[in-house]
MARFISE-962335 format. One line per 5 residues: for each residue z, y, x of N, C-alpha, C. Coordinates in steps of 0.2 Angstrom, whole numbers. Example, Ala and Ser with C-alpha at 12.3 -4.5 7.8 and 13.67 -1.06 7.14 Angstrom:
2
39,-28,66,39,-22,62,39,-16,66 | 35,-11,64,36,-5,68,39,0,64
//
This chain:
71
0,-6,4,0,0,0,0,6,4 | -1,5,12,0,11,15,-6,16,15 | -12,12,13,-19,16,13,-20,20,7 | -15,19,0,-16,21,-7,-12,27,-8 | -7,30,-2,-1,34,-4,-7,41,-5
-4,44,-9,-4,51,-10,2,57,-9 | -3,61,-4,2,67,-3,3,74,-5 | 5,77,-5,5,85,-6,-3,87,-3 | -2,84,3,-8,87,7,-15,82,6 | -12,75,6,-21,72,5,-21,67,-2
-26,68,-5,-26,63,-11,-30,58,-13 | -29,53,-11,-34,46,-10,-35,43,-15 | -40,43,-17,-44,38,-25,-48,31,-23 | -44,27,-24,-47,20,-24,-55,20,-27 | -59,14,-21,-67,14,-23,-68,13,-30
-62,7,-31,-63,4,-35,-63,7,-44 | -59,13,-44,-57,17,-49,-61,23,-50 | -67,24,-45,-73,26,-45,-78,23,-47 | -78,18,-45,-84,14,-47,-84,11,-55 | -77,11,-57,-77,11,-66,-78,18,-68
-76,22,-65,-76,29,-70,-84,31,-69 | -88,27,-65,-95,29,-63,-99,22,-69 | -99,17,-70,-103,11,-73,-99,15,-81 | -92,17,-81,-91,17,-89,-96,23,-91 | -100,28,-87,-102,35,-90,-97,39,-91
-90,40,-87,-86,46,-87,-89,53,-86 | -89,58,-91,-92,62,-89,-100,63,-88 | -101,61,-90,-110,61,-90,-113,66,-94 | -110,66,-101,-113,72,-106,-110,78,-106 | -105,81,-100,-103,88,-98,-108,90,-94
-108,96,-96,-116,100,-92,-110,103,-87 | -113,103,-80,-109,105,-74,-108,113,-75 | -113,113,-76,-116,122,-77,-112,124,-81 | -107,124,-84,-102,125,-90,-99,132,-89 | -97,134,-82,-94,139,-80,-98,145,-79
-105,142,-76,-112,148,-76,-113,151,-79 | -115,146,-87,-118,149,-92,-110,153,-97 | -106,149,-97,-101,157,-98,-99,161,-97 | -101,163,-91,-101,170,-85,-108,170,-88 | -112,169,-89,-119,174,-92,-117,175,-101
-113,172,-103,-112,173,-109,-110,181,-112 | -101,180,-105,-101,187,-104,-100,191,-103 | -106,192,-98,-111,196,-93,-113,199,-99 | -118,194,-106,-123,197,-109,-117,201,-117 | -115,200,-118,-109,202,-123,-108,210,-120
-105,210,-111,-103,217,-109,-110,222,-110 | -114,219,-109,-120,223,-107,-121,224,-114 | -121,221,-120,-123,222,-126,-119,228,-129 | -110,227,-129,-107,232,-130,-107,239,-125 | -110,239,-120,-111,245,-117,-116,249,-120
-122,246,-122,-127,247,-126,-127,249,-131 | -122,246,-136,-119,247,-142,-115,255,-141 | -112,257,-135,-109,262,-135,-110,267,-134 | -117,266,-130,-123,274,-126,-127,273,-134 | -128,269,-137,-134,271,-143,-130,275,-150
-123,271,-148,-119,277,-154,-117,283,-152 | -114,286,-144,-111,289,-144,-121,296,-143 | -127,293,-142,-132,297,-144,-134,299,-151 | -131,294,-155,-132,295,-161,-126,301,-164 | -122,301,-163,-117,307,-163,-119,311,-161
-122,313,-155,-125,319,-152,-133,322,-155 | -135,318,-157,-140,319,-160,-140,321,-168 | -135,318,-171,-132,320,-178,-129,328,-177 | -125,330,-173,-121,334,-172,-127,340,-169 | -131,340,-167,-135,345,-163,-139,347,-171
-140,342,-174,-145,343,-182,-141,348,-186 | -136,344,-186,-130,349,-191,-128,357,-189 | -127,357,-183,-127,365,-177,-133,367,-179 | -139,364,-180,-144,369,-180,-146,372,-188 | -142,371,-191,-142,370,-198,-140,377,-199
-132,380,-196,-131,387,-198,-132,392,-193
//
């Protein structure tokens, strides 16, 4: 049992405990990419509500410059 100890520092997985979690299909249907495509999720959320923010806060200025020229 001295080659199976696990330490603080190193941690050692049997062949054999691999080679099942490899033949059962452990993790096969998880997309690796899981963390990429959330970070571009959002990325694209921030960008939207910045967008959201410049197109209203013109819309206010542009409402507001119409009404000023009114009187």
């Amino acid at each position: 049992m001295m080659g199976n100890q696990a330490t603080s520092d190193n941690h050692v997985t049997t062949p054999q405990f691999v080679s099942f979690l490899q033949q059962s299909g452990f993790r096969e249907r998880i997309n690796p990419d899981h963390y990429e495509r959330k970070m571009r999720r959002r990325r694209l959320v921030a960008y939207a509500f910045i967008i959201l923010v410049v197109v209203g806060f013109s819309w206010v200025m542009i409402e507001s410059a119409q009404a000023l020229s009114l009187f």
